[in-house]
N, C-alpha and C positions, 0 to 999 in steps of 0.2 A: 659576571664571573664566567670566564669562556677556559675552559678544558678538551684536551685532545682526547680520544677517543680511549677507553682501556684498553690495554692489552690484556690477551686473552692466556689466561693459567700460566703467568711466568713461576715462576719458582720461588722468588723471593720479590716483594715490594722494598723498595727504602722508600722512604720518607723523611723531603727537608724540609721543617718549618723554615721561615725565613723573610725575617726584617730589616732592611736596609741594608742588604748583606753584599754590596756591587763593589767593595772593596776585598774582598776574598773569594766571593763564590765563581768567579773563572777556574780559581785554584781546583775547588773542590769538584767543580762538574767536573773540570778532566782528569781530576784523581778517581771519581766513581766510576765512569766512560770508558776511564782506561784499563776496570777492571779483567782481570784475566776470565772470571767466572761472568758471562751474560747473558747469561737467562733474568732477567729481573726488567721491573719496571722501578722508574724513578717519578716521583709524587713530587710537586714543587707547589706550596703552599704558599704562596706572595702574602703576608700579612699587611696589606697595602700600603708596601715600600713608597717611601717619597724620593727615594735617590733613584741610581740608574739602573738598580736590578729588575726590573722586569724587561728593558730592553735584552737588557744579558741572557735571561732566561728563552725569551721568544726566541734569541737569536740561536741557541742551543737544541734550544725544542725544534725546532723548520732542519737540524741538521742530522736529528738521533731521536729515531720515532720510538724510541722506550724512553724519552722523559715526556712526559704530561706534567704542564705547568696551568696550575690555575691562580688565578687571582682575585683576592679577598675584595670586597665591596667596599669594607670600612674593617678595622682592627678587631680581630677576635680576641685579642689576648694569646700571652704566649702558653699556655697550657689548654686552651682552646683547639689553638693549629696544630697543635702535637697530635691532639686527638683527632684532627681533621686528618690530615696523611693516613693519621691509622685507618679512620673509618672508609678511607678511598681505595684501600690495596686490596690488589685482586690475589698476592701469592698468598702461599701456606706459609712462609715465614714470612719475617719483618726486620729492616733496623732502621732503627732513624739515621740521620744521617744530621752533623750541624754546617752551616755553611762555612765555616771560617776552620774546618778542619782537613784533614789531606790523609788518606791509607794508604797501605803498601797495596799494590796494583793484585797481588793474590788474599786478600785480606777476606773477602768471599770465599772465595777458594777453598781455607785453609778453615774458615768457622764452619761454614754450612755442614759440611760432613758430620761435625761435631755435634751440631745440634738437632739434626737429622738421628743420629744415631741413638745418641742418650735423651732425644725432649728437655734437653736446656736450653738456657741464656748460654751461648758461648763469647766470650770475649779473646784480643786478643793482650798484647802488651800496648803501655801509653809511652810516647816519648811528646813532652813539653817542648812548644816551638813559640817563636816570641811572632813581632810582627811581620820579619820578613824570613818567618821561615826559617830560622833558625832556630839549634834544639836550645834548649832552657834545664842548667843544672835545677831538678824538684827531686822531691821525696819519692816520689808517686813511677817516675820513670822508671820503666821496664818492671813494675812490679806485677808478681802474680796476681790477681785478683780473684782469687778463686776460692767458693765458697760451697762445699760438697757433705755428703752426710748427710745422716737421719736429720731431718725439719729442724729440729729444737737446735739442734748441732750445728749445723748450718747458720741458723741464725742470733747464734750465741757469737758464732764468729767475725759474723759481718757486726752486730753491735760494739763489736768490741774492737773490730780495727777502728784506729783513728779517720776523723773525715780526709782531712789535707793527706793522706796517702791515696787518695785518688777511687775512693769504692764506690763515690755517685757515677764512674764513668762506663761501667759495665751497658748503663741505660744507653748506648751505645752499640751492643751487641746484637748480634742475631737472635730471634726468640722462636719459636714456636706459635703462629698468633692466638692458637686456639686454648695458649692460658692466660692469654691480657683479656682478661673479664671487666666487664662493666666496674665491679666492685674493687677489683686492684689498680682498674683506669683513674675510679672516684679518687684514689690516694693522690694522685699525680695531679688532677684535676682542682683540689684544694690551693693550688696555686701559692705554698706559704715557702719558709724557710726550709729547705731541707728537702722536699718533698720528692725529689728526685730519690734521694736515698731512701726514703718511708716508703716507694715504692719498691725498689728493688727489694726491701724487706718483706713488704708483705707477698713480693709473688716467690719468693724464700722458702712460704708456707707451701707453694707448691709443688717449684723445682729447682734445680741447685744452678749456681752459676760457674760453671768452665770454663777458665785461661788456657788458650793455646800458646804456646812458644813460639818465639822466631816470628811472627806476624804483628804490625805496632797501625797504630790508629796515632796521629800526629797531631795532640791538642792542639789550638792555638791560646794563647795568652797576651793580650793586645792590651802593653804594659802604657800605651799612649793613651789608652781611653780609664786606665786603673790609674794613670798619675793625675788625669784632669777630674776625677771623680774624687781623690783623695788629698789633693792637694789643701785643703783649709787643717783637715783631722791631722796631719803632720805636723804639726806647729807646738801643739800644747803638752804632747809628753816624749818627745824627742829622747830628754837626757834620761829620762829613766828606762825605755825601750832598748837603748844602747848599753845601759847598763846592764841590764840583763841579756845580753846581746841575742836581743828578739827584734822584728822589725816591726811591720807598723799592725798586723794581726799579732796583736799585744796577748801576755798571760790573761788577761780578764776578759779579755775575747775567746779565748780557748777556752775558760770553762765555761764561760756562759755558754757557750757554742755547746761543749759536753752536756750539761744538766737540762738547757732547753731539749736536744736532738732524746735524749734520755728520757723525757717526758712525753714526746713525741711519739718514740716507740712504744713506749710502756702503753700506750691509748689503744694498739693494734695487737698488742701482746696478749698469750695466754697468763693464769696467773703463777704458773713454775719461772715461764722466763720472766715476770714481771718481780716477782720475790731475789730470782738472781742479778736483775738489773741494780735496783737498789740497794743489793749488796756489794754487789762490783762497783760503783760508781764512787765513790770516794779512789780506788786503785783508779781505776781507768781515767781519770783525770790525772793524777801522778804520773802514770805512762804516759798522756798524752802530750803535759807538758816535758817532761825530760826529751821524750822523740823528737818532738817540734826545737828544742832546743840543742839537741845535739845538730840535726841538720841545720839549723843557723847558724853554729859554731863552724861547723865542717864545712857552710857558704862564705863565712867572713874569711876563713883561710883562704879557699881559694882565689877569692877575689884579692886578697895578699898577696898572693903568688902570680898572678896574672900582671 
C-alpha cells in the first residue's frame, strides 16, 4: 500500500473509493481538478482494481500533488473503503466523491460556504447522466433535497420522501467531519440495503441537510451494466409491468422497498417517530406508488414523442 505524502490543513478532504473505475474516473479526476475552489486534498482508495485504474491514478497523482492515491492490498469491501478515505483526510470538512460521476467546476465553491456557515450536510442539485454523458429524463433531477428543522422534523421529512427521488444522494455532499462519529459511521458500515440513506437519517438526528441551487453533481447511470445484470428477471412479467405501465422496478418492489426501508428506520428511531412511521406507512406506499407511476407515464409519452 504506497501513499503520497499528506497534505497539510487543506480545507476540505474528498474521498473516492474506487473499484475498477478506468472507464470513467479520467472523467471525474478532471471534473474534481478542475475545480474552481482548491484548497482540498483528494484521497484515492484503489479497492485492488484488476482493470487499468491504478495506472490512471498514478498517472494523475506524478501530475497534481493534492491527490494522494493509495492502493488496497486485497478488497476491503465497498463500505470498508468509504470508511478508509474518511479515516485518511486531513480537512475540516469531507465529501466523498464516486468515480463514475462529473460536478460543475464551482460545485465546492458554491457548498462549502454553506456548510461552513450553518454546520450542515450541504448538497447541491442531481442531473442523471447515462453512459456517455449524457443527461437522463429521472424523478430525482434538479430536485431540492433539502431536509431543515427541528430533529423530529427533519427526519419526518426525509422518511417520508420517496427513495427513487434521489435522497440517498445527499451522502455526496459536503459535511462538517466532526459529526460523522464512529456510531453514524457503524450505520453506513452495516453494509445492507439502504444503508446509504439509514445513514443520512441518522446524522438527521444531528444536523439538517442544505440544497444549494444552480450547482448539479452529474450522477452517472451505466444502463449497459443494469441491462446485463437484469437481463433473465425481464422475461417472466413483462406483460403485466407494461400493463401497469411500470418498468422493470415493478409495484411489489416498491413496496417491499417501502416496508423493508420503514423497518430499517424504525430500528434507529425514537418511539414518537416510530409510532408516526407505522402510521403513515400504509399512505406513504400509496404516494409512493402513484409518484413512481405518474413519472413512467410522463416517461412512456415522451419517448412517444421522440
Amino acid at each position: 500500500m504506497i501513499s503520497q505524502i499528506a497534505r497539510e490543513n487543506p480545507k476540505i478532504s474528498i474521498g473516492m473509493p474506487v473499484y475498477n473505475g478506468a472507464k470513467y474516473i479520467r472523467e471525474a479526476l478532471d471534473s474534481l481538478l478542475g475545480q474552481t475552489f482548491t484548497d482540498f486534498e483528494l484521497i484515492i482508495s484503489d479497492n485492488a482494481s484488476t482493470d487499468n485504474t491504478e495506472a490512471i491514478c498514478r498517472e494523475y497523482a506524478a501530475k497534481d500533488e493534492r491527490i494522494r492515491y493509495i492502493r488496497q492490498p486485497h478488497n476491503l469491501g465497498a463500505s470498508a473503503n468509504f470508511k478508509f478515505v474518511l479515516d485518511e483526510a486531513q480537512g475540516e470538512y469531507f465529501m466523498w466523491a464516486a468515480a463514475d460521476d462529473v460536478w460543475d467546476k464551482n460545485w465546492i465553491e458554491k457548498l462549502l460556504p454553506v456548510s461552513i456557515k450553518e454546520q450542515c450536510v450541504t448538497f447541491g442539485r442531481l442531473i442523471t447522466i447515462n453512459e456517455n454523458s449524457q443527461t437522463i429524463h429521472h424523478p430525482a433531477n434538479k430536485r431540492q433535497l433539502s431536509f431543515t428543522g427541528q430533529k423530529m422534523i427533519r427526519r419526518i421529512k426525509y422518511f417520508i420522501e420517496p427513495a427513487f427521488l434521489g435522497k440517498a444522494n445527499p451522502i455526496y455532499g459536503i459535511y462538517p467531519k466532526r459529526f460523522l462519529s464512529k456510531k453514524i459511521l457503524g450505520i453506513l458500515a452495516d453494509d445492507q440495503y439502504g444503508s446509504d440513506m439509514l445513514f443520512l437519517y441518522g446524522l438527521l438526528g444531528n444536523i439538517e441537510i442544505r440544497s444549494v441551487p444552480a450547482v448539479y453533481l452529474y450522477k452517472r447511470i451505466d444502463f449497459s451494466c443494469i441491462n446485463k445484470q437484469n437481463s433473465f428477471s425481464l422475461k417472466g412479467s413483462r406483460k403485466l409491468l407494461l400493463l401497469l405501465k411500470i418498468k422493470i422496478d415493478s409495484v411489489f418492489h416498491l413496496i417491499y422497498t417501502r416496508l423493508y426501508q420503514t423497518l430499517q428506520f424504525i430500528k434507529i428511531s425514537n418511539l414518537p417517530e416510530t409510532t408516526i412511521y407505522i402510521l403513515l406507512a400504509p399512505v406513504i406506499v400509496i404516494q409512493d406508488l402513484l409518484t413512481k407511476t405518474a413519472y413512467n407515464l410522463e416517461q412512456s409519452r415522451l419517448l412517444r414523442t421522440h
